[in-house]
N, CA, C and O atoms as a DFTB+ gen file, in Angstrom:
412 C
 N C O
     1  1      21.137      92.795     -43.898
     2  2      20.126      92.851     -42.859
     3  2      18.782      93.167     -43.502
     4  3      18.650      93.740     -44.584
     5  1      17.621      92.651     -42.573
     6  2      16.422      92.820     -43.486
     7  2      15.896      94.481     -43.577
     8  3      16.185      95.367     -42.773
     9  1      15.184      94.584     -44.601
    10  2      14.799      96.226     -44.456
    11  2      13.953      96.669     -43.606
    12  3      13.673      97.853     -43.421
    13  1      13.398      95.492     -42.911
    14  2      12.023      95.816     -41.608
    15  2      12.896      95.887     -40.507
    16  3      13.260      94.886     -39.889
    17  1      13.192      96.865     -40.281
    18  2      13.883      96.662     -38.638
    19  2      13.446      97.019     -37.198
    20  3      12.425      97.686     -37.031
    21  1      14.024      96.688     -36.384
    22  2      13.862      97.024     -34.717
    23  2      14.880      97.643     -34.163
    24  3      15.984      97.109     -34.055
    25  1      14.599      98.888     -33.738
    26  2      15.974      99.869     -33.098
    27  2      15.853      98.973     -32.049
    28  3      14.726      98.595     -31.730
    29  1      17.064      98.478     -31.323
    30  2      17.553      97.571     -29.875
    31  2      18.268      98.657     -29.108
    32  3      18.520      99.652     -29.789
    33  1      18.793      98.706     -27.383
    34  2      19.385      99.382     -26.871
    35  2      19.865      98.256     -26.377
    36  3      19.074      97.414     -25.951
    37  1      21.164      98.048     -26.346
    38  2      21.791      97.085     -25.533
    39  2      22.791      97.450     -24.649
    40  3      23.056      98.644     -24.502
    41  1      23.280      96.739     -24.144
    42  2      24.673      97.305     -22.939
    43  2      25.092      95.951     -22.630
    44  3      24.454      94.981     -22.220
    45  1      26.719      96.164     -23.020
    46  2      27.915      95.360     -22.889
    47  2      28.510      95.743     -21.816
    48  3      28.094      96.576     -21.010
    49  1      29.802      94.962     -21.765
    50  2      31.070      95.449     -21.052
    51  2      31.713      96.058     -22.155
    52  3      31.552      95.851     -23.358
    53  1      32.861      97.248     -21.252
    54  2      33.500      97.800     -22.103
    55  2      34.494      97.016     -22.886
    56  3      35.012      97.344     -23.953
    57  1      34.726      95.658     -22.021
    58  2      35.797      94.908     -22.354
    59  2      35.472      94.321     -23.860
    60  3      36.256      94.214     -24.803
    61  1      33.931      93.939     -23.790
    62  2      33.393      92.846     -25.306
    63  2      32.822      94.277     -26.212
    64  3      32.302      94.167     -27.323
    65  1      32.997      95.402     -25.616
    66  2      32.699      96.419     -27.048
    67  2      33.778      96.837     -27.458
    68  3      33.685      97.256     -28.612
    69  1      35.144      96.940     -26.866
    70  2      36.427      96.934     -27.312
    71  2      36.807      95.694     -28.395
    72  3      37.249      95.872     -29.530
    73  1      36.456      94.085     -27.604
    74  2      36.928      93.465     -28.621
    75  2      35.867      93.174     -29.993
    76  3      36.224      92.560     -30.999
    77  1      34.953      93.567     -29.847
    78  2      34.317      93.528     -31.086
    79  2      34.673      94.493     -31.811
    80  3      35.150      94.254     -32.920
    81  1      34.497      96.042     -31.271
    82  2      34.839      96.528     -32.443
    83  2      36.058      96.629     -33.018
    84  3      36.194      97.228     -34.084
    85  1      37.294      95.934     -32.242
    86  2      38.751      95.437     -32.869
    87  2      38.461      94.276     -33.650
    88  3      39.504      94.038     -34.260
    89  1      37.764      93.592     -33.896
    90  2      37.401      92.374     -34.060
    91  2      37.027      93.055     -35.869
    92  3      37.778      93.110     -36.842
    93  1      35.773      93.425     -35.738
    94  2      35.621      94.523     -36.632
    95  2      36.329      94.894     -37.408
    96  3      36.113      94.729     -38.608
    97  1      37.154      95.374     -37.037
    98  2      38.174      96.433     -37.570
    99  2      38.785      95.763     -38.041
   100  3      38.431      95.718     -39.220
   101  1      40.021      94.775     -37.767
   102  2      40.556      94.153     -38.576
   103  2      39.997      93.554     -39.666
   104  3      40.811      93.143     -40.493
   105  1      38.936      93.399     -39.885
   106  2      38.445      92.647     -41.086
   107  2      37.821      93.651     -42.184
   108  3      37.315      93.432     -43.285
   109  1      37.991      94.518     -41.654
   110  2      37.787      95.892     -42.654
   111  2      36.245      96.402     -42.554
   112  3      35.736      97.310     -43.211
   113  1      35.714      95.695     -41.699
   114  2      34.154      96.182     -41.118
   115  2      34.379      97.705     -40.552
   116  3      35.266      98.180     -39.844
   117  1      33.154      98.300     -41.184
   118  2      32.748      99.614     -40.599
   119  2      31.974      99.477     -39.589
   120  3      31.673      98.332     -39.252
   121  1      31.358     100.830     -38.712
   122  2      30.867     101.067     -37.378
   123  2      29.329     100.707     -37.876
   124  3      28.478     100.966     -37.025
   125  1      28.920     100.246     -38.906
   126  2      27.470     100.044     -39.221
   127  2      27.689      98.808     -39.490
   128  3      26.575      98.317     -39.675
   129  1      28.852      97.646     -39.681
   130  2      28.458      96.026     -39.609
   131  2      28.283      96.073     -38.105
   132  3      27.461      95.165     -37.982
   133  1      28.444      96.401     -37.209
   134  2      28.176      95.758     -35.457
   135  2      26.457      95.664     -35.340
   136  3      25.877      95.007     -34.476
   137  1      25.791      96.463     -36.394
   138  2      24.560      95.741     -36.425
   139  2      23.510      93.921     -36.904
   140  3      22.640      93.198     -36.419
   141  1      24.736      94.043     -38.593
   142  2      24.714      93.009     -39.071
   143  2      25.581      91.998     -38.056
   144  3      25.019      90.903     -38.054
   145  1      26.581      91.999     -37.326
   146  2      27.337      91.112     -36.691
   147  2      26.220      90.478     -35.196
   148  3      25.819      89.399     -34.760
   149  1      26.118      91.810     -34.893
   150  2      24.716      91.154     -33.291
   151  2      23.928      90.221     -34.077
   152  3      23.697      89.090     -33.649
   153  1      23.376      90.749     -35.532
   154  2      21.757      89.973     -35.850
   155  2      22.434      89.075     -36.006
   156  3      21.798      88.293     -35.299
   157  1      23.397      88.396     -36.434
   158  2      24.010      86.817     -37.084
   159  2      24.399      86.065     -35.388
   160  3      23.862      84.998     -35.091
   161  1      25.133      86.597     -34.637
   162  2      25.391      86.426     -33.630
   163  2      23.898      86.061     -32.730
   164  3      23.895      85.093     -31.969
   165  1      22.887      86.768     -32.867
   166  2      21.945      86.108     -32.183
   167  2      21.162      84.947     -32.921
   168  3      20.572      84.051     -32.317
   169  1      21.209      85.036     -33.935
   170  2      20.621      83.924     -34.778
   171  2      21.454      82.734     -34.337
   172  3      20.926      81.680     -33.985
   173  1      22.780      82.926     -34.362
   174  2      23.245      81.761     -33.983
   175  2      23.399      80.896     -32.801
   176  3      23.743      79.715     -32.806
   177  1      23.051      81.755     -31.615
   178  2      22.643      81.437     -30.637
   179  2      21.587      80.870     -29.862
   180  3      21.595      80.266     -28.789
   181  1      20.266      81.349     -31.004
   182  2      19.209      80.929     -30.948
   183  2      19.298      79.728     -31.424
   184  3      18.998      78.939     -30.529
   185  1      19.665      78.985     -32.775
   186  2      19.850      77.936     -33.480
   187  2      20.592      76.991     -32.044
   188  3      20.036      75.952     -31.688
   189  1      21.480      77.341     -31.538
   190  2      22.399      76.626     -30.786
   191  2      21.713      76.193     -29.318
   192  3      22.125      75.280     -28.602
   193  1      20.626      77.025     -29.054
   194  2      20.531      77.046     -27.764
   195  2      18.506      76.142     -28.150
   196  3      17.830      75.888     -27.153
   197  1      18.033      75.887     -29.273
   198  2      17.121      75.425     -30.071
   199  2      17.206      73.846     -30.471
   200  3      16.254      73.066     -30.497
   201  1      19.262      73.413     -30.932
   202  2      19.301      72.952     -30.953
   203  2      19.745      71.764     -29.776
   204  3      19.505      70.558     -29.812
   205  1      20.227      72.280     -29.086
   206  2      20.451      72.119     -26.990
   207  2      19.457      71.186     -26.511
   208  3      19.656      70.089     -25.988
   209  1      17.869      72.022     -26.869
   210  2      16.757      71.548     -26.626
   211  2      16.396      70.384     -27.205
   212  3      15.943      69.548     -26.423
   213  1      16.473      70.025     -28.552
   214  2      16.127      69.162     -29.373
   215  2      16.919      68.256     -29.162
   216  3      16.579      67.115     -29.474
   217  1      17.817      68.420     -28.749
   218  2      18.816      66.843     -28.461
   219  2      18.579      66.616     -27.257
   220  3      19.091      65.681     -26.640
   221  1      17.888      67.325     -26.840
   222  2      17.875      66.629     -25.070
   223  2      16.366      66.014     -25.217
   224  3      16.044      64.976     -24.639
   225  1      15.485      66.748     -26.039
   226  2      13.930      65.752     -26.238
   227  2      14.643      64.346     -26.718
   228  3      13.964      63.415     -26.286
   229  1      15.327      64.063     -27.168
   230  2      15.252      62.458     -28.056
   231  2      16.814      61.864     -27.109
   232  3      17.421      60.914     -27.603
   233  1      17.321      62.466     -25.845
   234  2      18.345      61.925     -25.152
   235  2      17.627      60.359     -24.239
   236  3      18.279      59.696     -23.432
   237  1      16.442      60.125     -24.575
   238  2      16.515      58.801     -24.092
   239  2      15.912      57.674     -25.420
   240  3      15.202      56.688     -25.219
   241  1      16.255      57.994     -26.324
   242  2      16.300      56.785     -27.487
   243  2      17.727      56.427     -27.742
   244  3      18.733      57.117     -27.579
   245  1      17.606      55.235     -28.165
   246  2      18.942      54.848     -28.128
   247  2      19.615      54.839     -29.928
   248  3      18.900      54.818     -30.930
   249  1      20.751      54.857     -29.918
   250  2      21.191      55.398     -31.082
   251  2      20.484      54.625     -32.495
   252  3      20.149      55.213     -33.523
   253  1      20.375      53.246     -32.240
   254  2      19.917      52.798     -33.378
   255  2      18.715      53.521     -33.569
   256  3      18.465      54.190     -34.572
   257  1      17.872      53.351     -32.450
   258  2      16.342      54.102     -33.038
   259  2      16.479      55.759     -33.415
   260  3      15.670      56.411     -34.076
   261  1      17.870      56.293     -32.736
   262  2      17.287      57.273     -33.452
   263  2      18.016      57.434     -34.871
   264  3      17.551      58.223     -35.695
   265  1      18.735      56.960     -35.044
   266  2      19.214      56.992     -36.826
   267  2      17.855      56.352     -37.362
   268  3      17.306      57.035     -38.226
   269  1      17.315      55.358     -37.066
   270  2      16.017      55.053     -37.842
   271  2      14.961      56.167     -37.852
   272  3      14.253      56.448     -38.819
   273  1      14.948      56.682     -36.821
   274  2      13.866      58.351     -36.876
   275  2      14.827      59.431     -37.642
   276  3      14.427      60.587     -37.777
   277  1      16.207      58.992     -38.180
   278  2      16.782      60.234     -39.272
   279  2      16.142      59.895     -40.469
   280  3      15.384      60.510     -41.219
   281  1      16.644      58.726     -40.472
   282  2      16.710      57.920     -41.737
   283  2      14.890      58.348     -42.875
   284  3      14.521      58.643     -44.011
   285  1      14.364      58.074     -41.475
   286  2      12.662      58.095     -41.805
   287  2      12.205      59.603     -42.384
   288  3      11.433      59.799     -43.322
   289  1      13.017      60.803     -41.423
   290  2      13.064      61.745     -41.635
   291  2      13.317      62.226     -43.196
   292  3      12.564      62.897     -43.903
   293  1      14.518      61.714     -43.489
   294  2      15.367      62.022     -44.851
   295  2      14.306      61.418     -45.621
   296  3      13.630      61.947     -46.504
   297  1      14.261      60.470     -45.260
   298  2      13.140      59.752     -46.820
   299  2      12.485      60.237     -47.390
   300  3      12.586      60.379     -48.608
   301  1      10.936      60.958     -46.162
   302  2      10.161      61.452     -46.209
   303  2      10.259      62.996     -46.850
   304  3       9.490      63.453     -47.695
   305  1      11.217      63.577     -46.334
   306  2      11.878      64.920     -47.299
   307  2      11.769      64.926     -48.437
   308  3      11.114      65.695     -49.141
   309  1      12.533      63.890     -48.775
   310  2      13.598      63.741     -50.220
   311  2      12.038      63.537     -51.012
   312  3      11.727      64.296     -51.930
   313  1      11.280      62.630     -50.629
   314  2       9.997      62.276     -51.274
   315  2       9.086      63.571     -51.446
   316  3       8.851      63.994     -52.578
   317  1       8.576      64.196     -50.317
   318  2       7.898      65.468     -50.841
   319  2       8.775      66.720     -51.276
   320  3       8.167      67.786     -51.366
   321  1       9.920      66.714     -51.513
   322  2      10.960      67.406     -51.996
   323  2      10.803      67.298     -53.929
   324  3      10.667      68.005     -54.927
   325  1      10.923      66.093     -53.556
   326  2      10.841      65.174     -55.426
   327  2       9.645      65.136     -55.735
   328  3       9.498      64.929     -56.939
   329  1       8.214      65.304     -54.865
   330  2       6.817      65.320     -55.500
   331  2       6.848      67.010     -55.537
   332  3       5.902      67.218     -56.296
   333  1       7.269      68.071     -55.242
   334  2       7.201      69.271     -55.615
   335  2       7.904      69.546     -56.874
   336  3       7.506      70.266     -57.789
   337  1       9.012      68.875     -56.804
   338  2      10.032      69.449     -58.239
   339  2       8.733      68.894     -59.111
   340  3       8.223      69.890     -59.623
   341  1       8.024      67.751     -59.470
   342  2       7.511      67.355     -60.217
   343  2       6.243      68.287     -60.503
   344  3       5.913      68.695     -61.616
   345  1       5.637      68.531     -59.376
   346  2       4.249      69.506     -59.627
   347  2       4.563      70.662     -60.043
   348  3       3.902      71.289     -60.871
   349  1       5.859      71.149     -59.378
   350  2       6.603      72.521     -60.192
   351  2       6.834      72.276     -61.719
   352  3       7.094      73.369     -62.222
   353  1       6.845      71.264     -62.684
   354  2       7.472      71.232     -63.909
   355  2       6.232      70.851     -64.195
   356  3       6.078      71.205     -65.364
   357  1       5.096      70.259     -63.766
   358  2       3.924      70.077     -64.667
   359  2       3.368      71.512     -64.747
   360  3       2.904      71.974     -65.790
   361  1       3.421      72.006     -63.900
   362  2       2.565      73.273     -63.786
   363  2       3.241      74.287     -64.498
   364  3       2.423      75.103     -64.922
   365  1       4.270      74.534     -64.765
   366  2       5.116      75.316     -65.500
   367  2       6.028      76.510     -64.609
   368  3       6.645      77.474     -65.062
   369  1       5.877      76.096     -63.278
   370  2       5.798      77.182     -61.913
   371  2       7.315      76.706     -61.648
   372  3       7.640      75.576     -61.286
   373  1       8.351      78.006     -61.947
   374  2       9.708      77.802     -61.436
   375  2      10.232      78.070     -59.824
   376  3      11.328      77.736     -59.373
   377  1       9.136      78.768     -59.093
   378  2       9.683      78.735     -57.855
   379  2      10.027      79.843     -57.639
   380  3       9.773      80.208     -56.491
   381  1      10.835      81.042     -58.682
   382  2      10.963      81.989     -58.234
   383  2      10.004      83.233     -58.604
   384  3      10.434      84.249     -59.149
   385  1       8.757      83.051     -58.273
   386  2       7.725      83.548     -58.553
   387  2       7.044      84.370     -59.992
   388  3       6.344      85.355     -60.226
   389  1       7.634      83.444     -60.633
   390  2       7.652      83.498     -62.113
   391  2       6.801      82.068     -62.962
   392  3       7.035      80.876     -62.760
   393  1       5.951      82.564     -63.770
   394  2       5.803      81.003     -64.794
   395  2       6.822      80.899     -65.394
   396  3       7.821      81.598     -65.224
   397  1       6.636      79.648     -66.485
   398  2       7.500      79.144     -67.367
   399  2       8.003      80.350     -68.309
   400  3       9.186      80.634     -68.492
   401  1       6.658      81.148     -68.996
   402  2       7.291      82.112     -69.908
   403  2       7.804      82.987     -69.136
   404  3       8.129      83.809     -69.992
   405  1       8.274      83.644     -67.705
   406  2       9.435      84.790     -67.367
   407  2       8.673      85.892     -67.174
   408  3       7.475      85.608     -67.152
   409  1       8.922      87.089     -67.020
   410  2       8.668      88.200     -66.933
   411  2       8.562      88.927     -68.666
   412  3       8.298      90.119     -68.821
């Protein structure tokens, strides 16, 4: 979990704080993963309920066009993906906030 945090107060049923923290438990999680488990759990919900949205913006193109709007997508990636690796190796800049010579 990140080190910047937000104290939350939430409230369940007793029924889904029973099975989580059995849930928990069997996997050998302590009473301090039910923090890390909510943050992943809402992330994933967000992603899911983000991605809900996004398929319903492009639910009236029809399949060919929209594999051609993937397709276009990927290209365009892969291309400024492959013009960075390149400016990264001219420049001597590895990315992990280091030059070529290291620390």
């Amino acid at each position: 979990m990140a080190k910047d945090t937000t104290r939350w107060t939430v409230s369940v049923s007793k029924e889904t704080d029973i099975a989580v923290r059995s849930f928990l438990a069997q996997r050998g999680m302590k009473k301090g993963d039910l923090s890390t488990f909510i943050e992943d759990a809402v992330k994933w919900r967000v992603l899911e309920q983000t991605m809900a949205e996004v398929r319903g913006g492009f639910s009236d193109l029809a399949p060919e066009e929209l594999d051609q709007f993937l397709d276009e997508a990927v290209a365009a990636t892969q291309q400024t993906s492959a013009q960075e690796d390149l400016d990264a190796a001219d420049t001597g800049f590895s990315g992990d906030g280091e030059g070529a010579g290291g620390s």
